[in-house]
C-alpha positions in Angstrom: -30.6 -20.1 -8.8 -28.0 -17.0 -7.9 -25.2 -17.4 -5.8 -24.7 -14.3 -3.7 -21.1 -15.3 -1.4 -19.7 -13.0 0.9 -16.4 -13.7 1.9 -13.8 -12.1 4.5 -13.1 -11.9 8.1 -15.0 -11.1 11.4 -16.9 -7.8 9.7 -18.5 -9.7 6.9 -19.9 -12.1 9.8 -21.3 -9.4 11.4 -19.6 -10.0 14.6 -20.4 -7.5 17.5 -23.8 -6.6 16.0 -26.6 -7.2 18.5 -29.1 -8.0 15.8 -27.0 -10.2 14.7 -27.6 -8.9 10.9 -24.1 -7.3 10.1 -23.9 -4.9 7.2 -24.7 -8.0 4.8 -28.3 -8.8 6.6 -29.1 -4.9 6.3 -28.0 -4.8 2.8 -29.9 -8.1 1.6 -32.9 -7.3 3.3 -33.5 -4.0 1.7 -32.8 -5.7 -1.8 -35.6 -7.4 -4.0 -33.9 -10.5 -5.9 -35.6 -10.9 -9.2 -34.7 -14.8 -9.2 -34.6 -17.5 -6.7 -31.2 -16.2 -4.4 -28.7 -17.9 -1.7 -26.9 -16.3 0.4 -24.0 -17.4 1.8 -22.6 -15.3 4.5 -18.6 -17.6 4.4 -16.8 -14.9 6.9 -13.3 -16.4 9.0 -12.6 -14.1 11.9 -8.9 -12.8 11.8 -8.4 -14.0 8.3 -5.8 -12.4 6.1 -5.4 -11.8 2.3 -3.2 -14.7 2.3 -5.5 -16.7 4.1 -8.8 -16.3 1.7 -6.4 -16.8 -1.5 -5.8 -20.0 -0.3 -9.4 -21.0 0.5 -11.9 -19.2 -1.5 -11.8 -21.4 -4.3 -12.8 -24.2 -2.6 -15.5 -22.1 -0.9 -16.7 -21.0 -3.7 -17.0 -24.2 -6.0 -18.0 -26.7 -3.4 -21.3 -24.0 -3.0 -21.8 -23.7 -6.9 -22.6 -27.1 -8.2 -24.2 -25.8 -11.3 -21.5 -23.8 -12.9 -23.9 -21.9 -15.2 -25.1 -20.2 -12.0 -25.5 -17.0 -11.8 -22.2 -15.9 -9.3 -21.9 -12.9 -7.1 -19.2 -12.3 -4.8 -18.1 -9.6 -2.5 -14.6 -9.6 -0.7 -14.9 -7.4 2.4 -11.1 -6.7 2.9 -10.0 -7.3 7.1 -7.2 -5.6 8.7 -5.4 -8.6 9.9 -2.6 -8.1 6.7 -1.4 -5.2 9.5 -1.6 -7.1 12.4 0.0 -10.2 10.9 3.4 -7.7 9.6 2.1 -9.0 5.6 4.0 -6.6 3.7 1.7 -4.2 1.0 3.2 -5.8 -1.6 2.1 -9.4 -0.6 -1.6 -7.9 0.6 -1.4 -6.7 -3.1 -0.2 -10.0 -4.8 -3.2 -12.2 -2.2 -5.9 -9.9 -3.4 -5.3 -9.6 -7.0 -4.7 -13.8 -6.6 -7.9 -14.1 -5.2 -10.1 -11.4 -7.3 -8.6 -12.7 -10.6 -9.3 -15.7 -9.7 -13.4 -15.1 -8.6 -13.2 -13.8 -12.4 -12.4 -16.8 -14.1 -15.0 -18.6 -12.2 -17.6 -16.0 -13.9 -18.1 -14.0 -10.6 -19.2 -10.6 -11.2 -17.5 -9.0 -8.3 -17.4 -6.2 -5.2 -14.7 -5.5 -3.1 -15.2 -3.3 0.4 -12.5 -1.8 1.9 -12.2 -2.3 5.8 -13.8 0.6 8.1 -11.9 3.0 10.5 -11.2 0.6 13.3 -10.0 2.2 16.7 -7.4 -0.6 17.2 -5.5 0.0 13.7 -3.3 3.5 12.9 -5.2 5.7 10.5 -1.7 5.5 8.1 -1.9 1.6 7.7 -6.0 1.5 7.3 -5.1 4.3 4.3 -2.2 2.4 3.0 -4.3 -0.6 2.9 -7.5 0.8 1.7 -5.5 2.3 -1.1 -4.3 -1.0 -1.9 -7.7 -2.2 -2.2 -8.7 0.7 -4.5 -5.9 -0.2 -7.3 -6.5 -3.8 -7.3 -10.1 -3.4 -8.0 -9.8 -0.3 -10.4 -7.2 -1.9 -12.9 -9.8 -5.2 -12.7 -12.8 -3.3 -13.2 -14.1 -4.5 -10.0 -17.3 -3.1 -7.8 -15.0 -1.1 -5.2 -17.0 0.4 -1.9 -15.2 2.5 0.2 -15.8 2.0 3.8 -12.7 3.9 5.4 -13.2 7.6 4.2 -16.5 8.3 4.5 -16.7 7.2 8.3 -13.4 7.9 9.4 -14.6 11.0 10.9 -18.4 10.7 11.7 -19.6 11.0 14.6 -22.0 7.8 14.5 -19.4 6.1 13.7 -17.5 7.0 16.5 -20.1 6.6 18.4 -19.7 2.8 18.7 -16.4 3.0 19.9 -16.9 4.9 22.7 -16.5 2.0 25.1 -12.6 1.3 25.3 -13.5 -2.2 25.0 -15.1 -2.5 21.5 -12.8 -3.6 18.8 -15.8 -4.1 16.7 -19.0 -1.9 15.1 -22.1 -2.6 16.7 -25.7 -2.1 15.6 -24.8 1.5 14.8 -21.8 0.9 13.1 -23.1 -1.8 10.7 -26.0 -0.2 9.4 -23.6 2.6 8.4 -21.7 -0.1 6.4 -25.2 -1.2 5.0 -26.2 2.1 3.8 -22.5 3.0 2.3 -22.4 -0.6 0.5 -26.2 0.2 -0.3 -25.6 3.5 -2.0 -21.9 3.1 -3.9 -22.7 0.3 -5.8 -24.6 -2.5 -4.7 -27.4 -2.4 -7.1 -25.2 -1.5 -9.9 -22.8 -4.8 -9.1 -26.1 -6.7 -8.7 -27.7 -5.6 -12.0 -24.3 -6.7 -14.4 
């Protein structure tokens, strides 16, 4: 049987979506798995880099019984590095920890970068999705970028509207679905 984990913070559990699907449930449902498939949706709100280095392997084994599974993992990357003062250099060291170390468990893996979030400066969201770009690249990892391509669009936007929401709603989430969907979801899920 596949594995298919998802691990992060409060965006890969979907949090704030009224259908309660996040961008994972919109993604999964618009895939046909050629083998028997679970999906396990393991998202912490306000979880650091620092924080998943120290429990994803745990996660991950205590799901995976059968280590000659097939293993898919994606890391959606959260913006709590900034809010907690992590330096880039230590949000660089977690991350490489943690993606190095899906590897050697024979993970074929994706990393997405966080979205444009009203409540985070534009400078640090760059500076960390930059960060998440390099790590990936020099592994060879799936990278899906999140921040550009909706850090102006109007949709987008459009979910924010109410000075209130921290978070994406329906709106917002399918637009993460359909980036993830077309920059390389299939592709990670066909190695």
């Amino acid at each position: 049987m596949t594995k298919l984990v998802f691990l992060g913070d409060e965006l890969v559990a979907g949090t704030g979506d009224e259908r309660a699907l996040g961008w994972i449930g919109r993604a999964v449902t618009r895939t046909e798995f050629t083998s028997q498939t679970d999906v396990l949706v393991l998202g912490i709100p306000q979880e650091t880099t620092q924080d998943l280095s120290q429990r994803f392997l745990e996660e991950v084994q205590r799901r995976r019984p059968d280590q000659s599974e097939p293993l898919y993992v994606a890391v959606g990357m959260g913006i709590h590095d900034i809010e907690a003062g992590i330096s880039s250099a230590r949000t660089r060291l977690h991350l490489a920890n943690t993606l190095d170390g899906l590897t050697k468990l024979g993970a074929k893996v994706m990393l997405v970068s966080p979205p444009p979030l009203p409540s985070i400066s534009s400078n640090d969201l760059e500076e960390l999705v930059q960060i998440g770009y390099e790590v990936a690249h020099r592994r060879q990892i799936t990278w899906v970028d999140l921040y550009h391509p909706l850090v102006e669009h109007e949709q987008w936007r459009s979910d924010f509207l109410d000075p209130q929401a921290a978070l994406p709603k329906q709106t917002g989430y399918g637009l993460m679905a359909w980036l993830v969907l077309h920059d390389g979801w299939y592709e990670w899920l066909s190695n």
